[in-house]
Structure formats: C-alpha cells, structure tokens
C-alpha positions in Angstrom: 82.7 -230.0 42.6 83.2 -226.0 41.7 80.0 -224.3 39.9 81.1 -221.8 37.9 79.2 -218.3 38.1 77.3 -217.6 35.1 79.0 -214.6 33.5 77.8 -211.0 33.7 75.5 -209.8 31.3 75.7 -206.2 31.0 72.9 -205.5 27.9 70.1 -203.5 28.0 67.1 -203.1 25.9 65.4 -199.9 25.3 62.5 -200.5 23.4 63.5 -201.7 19.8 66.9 -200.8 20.7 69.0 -203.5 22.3 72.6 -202.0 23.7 75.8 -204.3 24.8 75.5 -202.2 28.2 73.8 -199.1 29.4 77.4 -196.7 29.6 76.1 -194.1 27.1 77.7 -190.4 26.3 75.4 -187.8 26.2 75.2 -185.3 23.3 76.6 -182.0 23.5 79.3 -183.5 25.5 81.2 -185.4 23.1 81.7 -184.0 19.9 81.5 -186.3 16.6 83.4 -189.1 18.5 86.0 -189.0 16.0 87.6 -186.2 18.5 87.5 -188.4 21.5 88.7 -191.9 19.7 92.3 -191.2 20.9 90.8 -191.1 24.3 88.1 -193.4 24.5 87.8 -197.5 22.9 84.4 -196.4 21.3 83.4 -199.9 20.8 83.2 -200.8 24.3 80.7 -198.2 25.2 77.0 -199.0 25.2 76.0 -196.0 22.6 76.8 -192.9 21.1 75.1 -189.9 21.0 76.7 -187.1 18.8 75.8 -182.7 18.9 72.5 -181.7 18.5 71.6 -181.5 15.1 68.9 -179.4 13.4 67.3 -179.2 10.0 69.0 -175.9 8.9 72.7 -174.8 10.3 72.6 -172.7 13.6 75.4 -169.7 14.5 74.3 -170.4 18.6 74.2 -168.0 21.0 76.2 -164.7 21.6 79.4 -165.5 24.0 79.9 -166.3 26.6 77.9 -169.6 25.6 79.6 -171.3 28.7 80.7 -170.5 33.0 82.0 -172.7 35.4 80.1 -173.2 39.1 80.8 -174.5 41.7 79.3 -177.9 41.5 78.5 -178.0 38.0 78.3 -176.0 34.3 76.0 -173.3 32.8 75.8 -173.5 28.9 73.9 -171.4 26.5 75.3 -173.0 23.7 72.2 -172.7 21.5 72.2 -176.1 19.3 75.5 -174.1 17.3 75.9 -176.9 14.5 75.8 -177.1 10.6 72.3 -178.6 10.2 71.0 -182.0 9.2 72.4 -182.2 6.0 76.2 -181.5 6.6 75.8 -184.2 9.6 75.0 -186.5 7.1 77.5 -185.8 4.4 80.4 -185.3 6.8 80.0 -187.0 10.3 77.6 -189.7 9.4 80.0 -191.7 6.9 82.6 -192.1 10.1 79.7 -192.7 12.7 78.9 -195.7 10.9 82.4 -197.6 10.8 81.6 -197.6 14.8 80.9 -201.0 16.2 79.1 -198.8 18.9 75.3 -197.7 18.0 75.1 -194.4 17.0 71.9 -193.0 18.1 71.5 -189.2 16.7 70.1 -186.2 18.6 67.6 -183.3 16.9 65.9 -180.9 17.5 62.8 -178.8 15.5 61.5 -175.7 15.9 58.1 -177.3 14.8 56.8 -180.8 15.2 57.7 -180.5 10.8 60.8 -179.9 11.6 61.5 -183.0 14.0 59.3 -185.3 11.4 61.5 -183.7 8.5 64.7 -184.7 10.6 63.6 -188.2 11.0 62.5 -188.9 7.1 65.8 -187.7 6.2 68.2 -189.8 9.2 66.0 -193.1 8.5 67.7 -194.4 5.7 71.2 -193.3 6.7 73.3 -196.2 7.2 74.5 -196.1 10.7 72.2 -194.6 12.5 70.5 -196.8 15.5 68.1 -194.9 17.1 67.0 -190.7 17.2 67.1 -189.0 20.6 64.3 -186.3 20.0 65.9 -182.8 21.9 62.2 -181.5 23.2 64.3 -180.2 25.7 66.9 -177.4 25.7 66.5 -174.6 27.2 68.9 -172.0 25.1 67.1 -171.6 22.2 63.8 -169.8 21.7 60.7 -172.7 21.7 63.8 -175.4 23.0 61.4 -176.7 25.2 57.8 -176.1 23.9 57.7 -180.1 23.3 58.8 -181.0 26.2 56.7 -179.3 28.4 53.1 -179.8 27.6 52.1 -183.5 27.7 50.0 -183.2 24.7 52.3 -181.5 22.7 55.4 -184.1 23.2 52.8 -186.8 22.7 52.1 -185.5 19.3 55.6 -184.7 18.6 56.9 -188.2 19.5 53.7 -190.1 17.6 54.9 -188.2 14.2 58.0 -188.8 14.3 57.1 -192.7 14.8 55.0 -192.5 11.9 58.0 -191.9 9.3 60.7 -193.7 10.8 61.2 -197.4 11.7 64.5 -196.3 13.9 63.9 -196.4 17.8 62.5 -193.1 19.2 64.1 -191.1 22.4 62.3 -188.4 24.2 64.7 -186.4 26.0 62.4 -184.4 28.7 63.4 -181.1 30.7 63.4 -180.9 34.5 61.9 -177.2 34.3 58.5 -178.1 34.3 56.1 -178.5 37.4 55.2 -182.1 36.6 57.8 -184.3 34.9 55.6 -187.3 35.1 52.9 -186.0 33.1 55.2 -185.1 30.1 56.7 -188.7 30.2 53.3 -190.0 30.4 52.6 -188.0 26.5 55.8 -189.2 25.5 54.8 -193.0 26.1 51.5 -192.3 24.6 53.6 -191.3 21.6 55.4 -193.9 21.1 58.8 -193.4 22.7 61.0 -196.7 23.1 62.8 -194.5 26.3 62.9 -191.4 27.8 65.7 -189.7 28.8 65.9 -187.5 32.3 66.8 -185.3 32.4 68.2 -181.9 30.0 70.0 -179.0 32.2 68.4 -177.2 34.6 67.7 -173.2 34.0 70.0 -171.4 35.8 72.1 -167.9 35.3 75.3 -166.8 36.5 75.7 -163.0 37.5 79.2 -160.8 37.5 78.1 -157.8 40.2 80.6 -155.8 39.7 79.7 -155.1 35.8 76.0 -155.3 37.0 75.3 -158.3 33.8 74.6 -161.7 33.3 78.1 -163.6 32.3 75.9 -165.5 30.0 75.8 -164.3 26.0 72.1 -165.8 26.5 71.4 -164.0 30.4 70.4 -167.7 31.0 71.4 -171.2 30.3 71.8 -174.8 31.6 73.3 -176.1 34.4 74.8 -179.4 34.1 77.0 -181.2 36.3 77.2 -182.9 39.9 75.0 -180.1 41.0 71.7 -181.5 39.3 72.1 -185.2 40.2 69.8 -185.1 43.3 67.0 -183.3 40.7 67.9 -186.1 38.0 67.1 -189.0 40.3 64.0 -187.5 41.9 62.9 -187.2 38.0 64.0 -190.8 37.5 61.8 -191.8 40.7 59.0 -189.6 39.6 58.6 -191.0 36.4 59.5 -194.4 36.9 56.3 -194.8 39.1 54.3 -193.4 36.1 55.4 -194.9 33.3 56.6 -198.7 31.7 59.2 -197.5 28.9 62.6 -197.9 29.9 64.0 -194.5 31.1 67.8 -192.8 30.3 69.0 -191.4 33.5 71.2 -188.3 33.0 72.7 -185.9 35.1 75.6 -185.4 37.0 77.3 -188.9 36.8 80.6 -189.1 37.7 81.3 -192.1 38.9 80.2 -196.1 39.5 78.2 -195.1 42.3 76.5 -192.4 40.6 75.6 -195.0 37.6 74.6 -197.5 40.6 72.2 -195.0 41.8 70.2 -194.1 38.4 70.1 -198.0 38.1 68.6 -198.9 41.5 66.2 -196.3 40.9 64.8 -197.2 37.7 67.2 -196.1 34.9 67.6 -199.0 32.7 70.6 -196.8 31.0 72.5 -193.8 31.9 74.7 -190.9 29.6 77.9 -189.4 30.9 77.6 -185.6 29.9 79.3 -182.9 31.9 82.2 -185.3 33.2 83.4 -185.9 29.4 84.8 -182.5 29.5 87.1 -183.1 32.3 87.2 -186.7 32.4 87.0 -188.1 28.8 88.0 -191.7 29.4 85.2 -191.7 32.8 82.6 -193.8 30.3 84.6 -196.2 29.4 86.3 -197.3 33.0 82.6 -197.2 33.7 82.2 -200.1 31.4 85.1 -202.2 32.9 84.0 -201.3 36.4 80.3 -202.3 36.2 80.6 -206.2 36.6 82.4 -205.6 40.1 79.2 -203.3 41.3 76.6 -206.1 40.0 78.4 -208.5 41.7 78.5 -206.5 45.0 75.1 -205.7 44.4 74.1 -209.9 44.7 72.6 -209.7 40.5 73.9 -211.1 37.4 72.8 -208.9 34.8 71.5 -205.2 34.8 68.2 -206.0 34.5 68.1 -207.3 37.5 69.6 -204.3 39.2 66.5 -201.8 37.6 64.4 -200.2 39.7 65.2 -202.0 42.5 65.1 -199.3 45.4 63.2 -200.2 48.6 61.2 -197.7 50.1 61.5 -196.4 53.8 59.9 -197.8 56.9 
C-alpha cells in the first residue's frame, strides 16, 4: 500500500504575525503594489511591504538619488514619499483589498515620531504588521535607532505600547556589533528583526573630481551585500530567539535556501524587483521542490539548520 507524503507547508510565524510563506518584497523596492499587480499574483506572496513612509511628506535627496555597480545598487533616495497621512487616504484603501498581508514601513526622526506613526496605522484597516525603518542611511539621524542598543530598545518598547499590530525592527549592517542592537530590539519587544538595510557606500566619477551621488553617499543593495547579510543573519541568530527577516541580495531559490538554513525564518526580495519583478513570486512556486530536496516538510524545519565545520 502507497503512503502519501504529507503536503508542504510553506507558513511562517513571526511573532504575532503568522504568514502563508516567508517570500516577502522588501520596501523601497516595490512601489504601492498596485504598480506591480500586472506583474506579480500578489496573493500568492507571503507579505507586502510598501515605500517608506514618514509622518510629514519628504522631497528626498538631490539627484542623482540612484548608480548602478557592478554587483549591486547605490541609492540615496532619502525616504522621498508624501507622509503618513496621504499613505493612508490614497494607498492604504487598495492595500487592504490584498489577500496578501500588508505590513507597512516608517520611519521617525524621533522615537515621537515612530510612536506617532504607529497610533495613527493601528486602526487602519489592512494593515498586518509595521516594519520600524531604524535603519537608512540617506537621511540625516536614518540610523540613530538602529545603532545604539539602548536606543532601538526604547524605540521598539514605545512603539509596542500604542499598537496591538506586530512590530518589525529593520537593523543596519554599518554598525560594529549587529548582535547587540538586535539584542535592544528583542528587549523591546520586536516580533522579528529584519537584516539587514544597505550597506554605506559611494560611487565616485574621477574625471569631474565628484561623488555621482546627489547625497556623496548612499546604500548599496544588491548581490554584492549577500555575504554581509548572512554573516548578520548568523551573528544574530546566535544571540537572539525572535524570528529574524533575512534581506540582501536574493536573487534566486538558493539564495532564499541560504538565509533559511542559516536562521532566517523569512526573507524580502529588494534589489532584484527592479530587474526581475515576477522573481518573488516563482520563488513561491519553486520553494516546495528545495524543501523536498532538502529532506523537510515545512519551513520550519529548514530554520537555522546550518552545521558548523569540523
């Protein structure tokens, strides 16, 4: 008599937030969704994480906000978007007819201003989760939060103090001890962390003698940072018990394979989007396949699974 396998279960729970699987889109690098839904089935990906948004409207940095390497991208956009308020009265009401969950990126110039952000989003219908931005480094104070253990601890507690929505800490690589920082955003609360934002870089045009960035500076995204995005992943995985977001350079199954083993419970998609925009949800289709190469039934099994030498 034939068994039958079990069937794959792709969900993932961060926290308080459960997703159908862990194939997210990272913000920044997907618009409002409604510009990708001729692209993408939205519903079959595991979340949704729309632009930056921030209490007041921004203007962004002074072009160029964006360059091309080798291996990767350098962006100085500077959180350009038309504060909290317009997200709500004009993306918000198509965000939540999305059978995906929609879970919304800020960011705050103070610690008020991120508790401000998540006072007004917590009623909103349609919104699943808030992925606190502690971490970009184009705009003056981007990463203040995310660098000091203390201060993201702080910054993460509040904003768990006027919200019932799950909490995200999204952490920057440019610091000297990414394990620390996690370590203040558990303390505070966070139902995941997120590893990692883009890594500070420049890009230089010699024969003008100036930076080809508006900014001088910006962040470099892309294939280039994945070998720093899973060293993060490692780092912090030893250090901490909430479920982590790997980001960084994923463009492919193995890539999402990789985070996973290593102790992402979830990944986002970011750079490839721009190049690739249908990459997140083949992802999706092709994960089963890998999970049953990989001798496991369900994701879960598959986290933090990576053997050590010798």
């Amino acid at each position: 008599m034939s068994i039958t396998a079990p069937p794959c279960n792709l969900s993932v729970q961060l926290g308080r937030l459960k997703l159908a699987n862990p194939i997210l889109v990272a913000s920044g690098t997907f618009g409002y969704a409604r510009e990708m839904e001729s692209l993408v089935q939205l519903r079959k990906l595991g979340g949704i994480l729309p632009k930056t948004v921030t209490r007041f409207p921004r203007a962004g940095n002074a072009p160029w906000r964006t360059v091309e390497t080798a291996a990767g991208l350098l962006n100085s956009i500077g959180l350009d978007n038309d504060g909290v308020d317009e997200f709500i009265r004009g993306h918000m009401p198509y965000l939540a007819t999305l059978e995906t969950p929609v879970i919304v990126s800020v960011a705050g110039k103070t610690a008020d201003e991120f508790v401000e952000l998540a006072r007004l989003l917590d009623p909103v219908p349609g919104v699943a989760g808030l992925e606190l931005n502690v971490s970009c480094p184009n705009v003056s104070g981007g990463i203040d939060f995310g660098a000091d253990p203390a201060a993201c601890e702080r910054v993460v507690a509040s904003v768990r103090q006027v919200t019932q929505l799950p909490v995200l800490a999204k952490l920057t690589p440019n610091v000297t001890r990414i394990a620390d920082v996690a370590r203040g955003a558990e303390a505070g609360g966070a139902d995941a962390i997120c590893l990692i934002n883009t890594v500070l870089g420049m890009a230089v045009d010699w024969r003008r003698r100036r930076p080809l960035l508006g900014n001088v500076v910006g962040g470099l995204s892309g294939p280039a940072i994945k070998p720093i995005a899973l060293r993060c992943v490692h780092q912090v995985a030893a250090a901490v018990k909430t479920p982590l977001v790997g980001i960084g350079g994923i463009s492919n199954l193995d890539d999402v394979m990789e985070f996973l083993v290593t102790g992402a419970s979830a990944i986002q998609v970011g750079t490839a989007n721009y190049f690739d925009p249908s990459l997140s949800e083949r992802l999706v289709d092709a994960l089963p396949g890998a999970l049953a190469e990989a001798g496991v039934a369900s994701v879960v099994d598959l986290v933090g699974t990576l053997r050590r030498n010798g």
